[in-house]
C-alpha positions in Angstrom: 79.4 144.8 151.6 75.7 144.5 150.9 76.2 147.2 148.3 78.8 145.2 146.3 76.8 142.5 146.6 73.9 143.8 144.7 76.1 145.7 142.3 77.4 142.3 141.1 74.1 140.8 140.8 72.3 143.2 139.4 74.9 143.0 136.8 75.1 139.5 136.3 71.0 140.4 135.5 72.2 142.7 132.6 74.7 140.5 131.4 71.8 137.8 131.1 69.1 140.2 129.7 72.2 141.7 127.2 72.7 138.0 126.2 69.2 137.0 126.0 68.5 140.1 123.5 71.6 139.6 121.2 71.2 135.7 120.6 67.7 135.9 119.6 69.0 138.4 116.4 71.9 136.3 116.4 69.2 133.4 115.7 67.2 135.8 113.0 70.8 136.2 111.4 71.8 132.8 111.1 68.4 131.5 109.9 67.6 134.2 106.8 71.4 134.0 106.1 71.2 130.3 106.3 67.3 130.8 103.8 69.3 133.2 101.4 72.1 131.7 100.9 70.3 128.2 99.8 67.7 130.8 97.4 68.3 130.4 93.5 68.8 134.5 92.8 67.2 133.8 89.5 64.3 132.9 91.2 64.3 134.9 93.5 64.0 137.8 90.7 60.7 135.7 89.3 62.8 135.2 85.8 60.8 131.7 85.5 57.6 133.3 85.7 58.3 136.5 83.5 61.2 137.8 81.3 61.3 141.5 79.9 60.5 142.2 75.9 61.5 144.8 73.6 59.6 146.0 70.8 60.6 147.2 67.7 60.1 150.9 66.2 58.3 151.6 63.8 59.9 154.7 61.8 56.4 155.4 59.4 55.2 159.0 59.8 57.0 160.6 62.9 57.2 163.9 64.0 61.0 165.1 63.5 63.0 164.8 67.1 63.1 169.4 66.6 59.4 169.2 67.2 59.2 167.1 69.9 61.8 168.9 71.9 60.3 171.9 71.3 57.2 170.2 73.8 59.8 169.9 76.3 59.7 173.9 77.1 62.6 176.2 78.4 64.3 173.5 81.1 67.5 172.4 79.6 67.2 168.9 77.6 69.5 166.4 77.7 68.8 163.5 75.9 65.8 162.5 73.2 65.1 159.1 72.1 62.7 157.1 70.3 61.0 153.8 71.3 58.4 151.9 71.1 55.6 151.5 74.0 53.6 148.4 73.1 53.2 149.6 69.4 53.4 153.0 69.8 56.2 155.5 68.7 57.2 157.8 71.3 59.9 160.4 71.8 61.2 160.1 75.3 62.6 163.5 76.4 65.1 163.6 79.5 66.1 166.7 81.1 66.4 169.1 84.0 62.1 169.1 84.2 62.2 164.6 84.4 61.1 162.4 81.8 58.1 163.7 79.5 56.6 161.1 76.7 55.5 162.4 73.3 53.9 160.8 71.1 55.7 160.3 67.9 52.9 160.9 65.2 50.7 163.4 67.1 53.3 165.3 68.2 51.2 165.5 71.5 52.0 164.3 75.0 51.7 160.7 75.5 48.6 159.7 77.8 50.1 156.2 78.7 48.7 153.0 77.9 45.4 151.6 79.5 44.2 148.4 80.5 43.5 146.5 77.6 47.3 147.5 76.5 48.3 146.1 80.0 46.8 142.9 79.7 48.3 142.6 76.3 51.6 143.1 77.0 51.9 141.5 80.3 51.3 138.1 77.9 54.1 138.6 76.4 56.1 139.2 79.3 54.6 136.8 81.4 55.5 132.9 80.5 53.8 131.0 83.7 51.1 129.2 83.8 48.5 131.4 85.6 45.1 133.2 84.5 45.6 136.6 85.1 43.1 137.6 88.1 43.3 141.4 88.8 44.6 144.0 87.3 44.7 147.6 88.9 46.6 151.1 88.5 47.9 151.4 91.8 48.7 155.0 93.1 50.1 153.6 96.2 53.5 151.6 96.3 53.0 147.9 97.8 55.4 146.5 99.9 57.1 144.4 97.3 57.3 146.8 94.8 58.7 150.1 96.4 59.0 151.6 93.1 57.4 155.4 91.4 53.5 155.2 91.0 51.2 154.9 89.6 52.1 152.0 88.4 49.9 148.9 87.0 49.9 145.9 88.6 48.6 142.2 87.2 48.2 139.3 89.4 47.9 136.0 88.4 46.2 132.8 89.8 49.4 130.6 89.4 50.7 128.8 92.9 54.0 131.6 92.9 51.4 134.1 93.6 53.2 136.3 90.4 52.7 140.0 90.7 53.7 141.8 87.5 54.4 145.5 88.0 53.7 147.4 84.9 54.9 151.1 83.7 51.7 153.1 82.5 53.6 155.5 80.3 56.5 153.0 79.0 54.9 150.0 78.9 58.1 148.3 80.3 58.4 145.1 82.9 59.4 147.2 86.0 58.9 144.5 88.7 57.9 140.5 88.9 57.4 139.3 92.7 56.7 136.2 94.1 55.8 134.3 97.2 59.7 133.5 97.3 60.5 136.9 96.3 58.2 138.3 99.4 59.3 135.6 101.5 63.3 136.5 100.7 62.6 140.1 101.0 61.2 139.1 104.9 64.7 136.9 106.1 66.9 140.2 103.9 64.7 142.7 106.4 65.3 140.1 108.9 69.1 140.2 107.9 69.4 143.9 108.1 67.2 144.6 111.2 65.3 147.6 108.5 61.8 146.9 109.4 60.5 149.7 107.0 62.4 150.8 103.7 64.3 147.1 104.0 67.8 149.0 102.2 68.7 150.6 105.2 71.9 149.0 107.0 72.2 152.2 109.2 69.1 152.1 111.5 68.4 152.5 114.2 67.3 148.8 115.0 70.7 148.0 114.4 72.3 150.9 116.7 70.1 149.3 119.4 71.8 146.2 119.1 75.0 146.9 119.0 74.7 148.8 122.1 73.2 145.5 123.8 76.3 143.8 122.3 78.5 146.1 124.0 77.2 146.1 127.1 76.9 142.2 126.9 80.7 142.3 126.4 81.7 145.1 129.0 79.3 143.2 131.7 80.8 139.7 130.6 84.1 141.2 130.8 83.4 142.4 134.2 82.0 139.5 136.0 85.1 137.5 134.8 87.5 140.0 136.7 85.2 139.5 139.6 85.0 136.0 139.9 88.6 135.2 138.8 90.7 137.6 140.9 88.0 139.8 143.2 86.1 138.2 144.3 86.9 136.2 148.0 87.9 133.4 147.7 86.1 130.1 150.0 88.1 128.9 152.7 88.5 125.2 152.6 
């Protein structure tokens, strides 16, 4: 009898503990869902601060595409195509070795842009209202960029806290963050319970959970059998 007795109340304590657990995700859940669904997505994605450029080609004195493929070597090419990076020509070759740059005039292989170049084109791209305040070639991924390095990054001064993230051989936008992006990304890895990567719905976070949810449900379950139809009732 004592037995039973502790049986039941030690599972009423994991039904409480199980319950305790899953409502404060369920909390976390409702508030980012409740954050992201009032978020403007196009601000989110920092298109107020910065929008991406293209720039056009100039066609005077190139290499023909034959000689630039021939830079590419014995891997299989699949693609070749010319574009312009800042003010630069440059063959981009895609095949079974990656992505190689050449430069359209030299005919050698393109050594990216540098800083001067970065600062230059990030004014184009970047229409806010912010000085810029460091720029750096970062051979580490930040947290809220997660992208290929190196990869150059500009901050500005401005109250959104804008981060540009730069490509050192294309020259292109890759990345513009914010404090509401960063903020965002925090209630989506709040949302998805992936406290690393933040694209992972299949963690183990999440695993963990569901197996308090289960046994929240089974012990719930439980107790009502026993107090509805097991257990004695009081005599009056």
């Amino acid at each position: 009898m004592k037995t039973r007795k502790t049986f039941w109340r030690n599972l009423t304590r994991i039904h409480k503990w199980a319950g305790f657990v899953l409502g404060i995700q369920i909390i976390l859940w409702f508030a980012s869902g409740f954050f992201m669904s009032f978020s403007n997505i196009d601000k989110v994605h920092g298109d107020f601060v910065a929008l991406k450029q293209t720039f056009p080609v100039s066609a005077e004195q190139l290499i023909p595409v034959e000689e630039a493929a021939r830079m590419y070597g014995d891997d299989p090419l699949k693609t070749a195509t010319l574009r312009s990076v800042i003010d630069a020509p440059v063959w981009v070759l895609n095949g079974d070795a990656g992505i190689q740059y050449i430069d359209a005039r030299t005919g050698k292989d393109w050594a990216g842009i540098n800083a001067d170049q970065v600062r230059s084109v990030a004014a184009i791209y970047y229409i806010g209202k912010g000085q810029v305040e460091t720029l750096a070639k970062l051979d580490v991924a930040p947290l809220d960029y997660r992208g290929a390095v190196p990869v150059w990054q500009v901050k500005y001064d401005d109250k959104e806290r804008t981060r540009l993230y730069i490509s050192p051989m294309s020259g292109d936008l890759l990345k513009t963050r914010t404090r509401l992006w960063r903020i965002f990304d925090f209630m989506w890895m709040l949302h998805i319970m992936d406290y690393d990567d933040r694209d992972d719905i299949n963690n183990w976070w999440l695993v963990l959970l569901s197996f308090f949810a289960l046994l929240f449900a089974l012990s719930g379950a439980a107790l009502v059998v026993h107090r509805v139809f097991l257990r004695p009732k009081r005599k009056t």
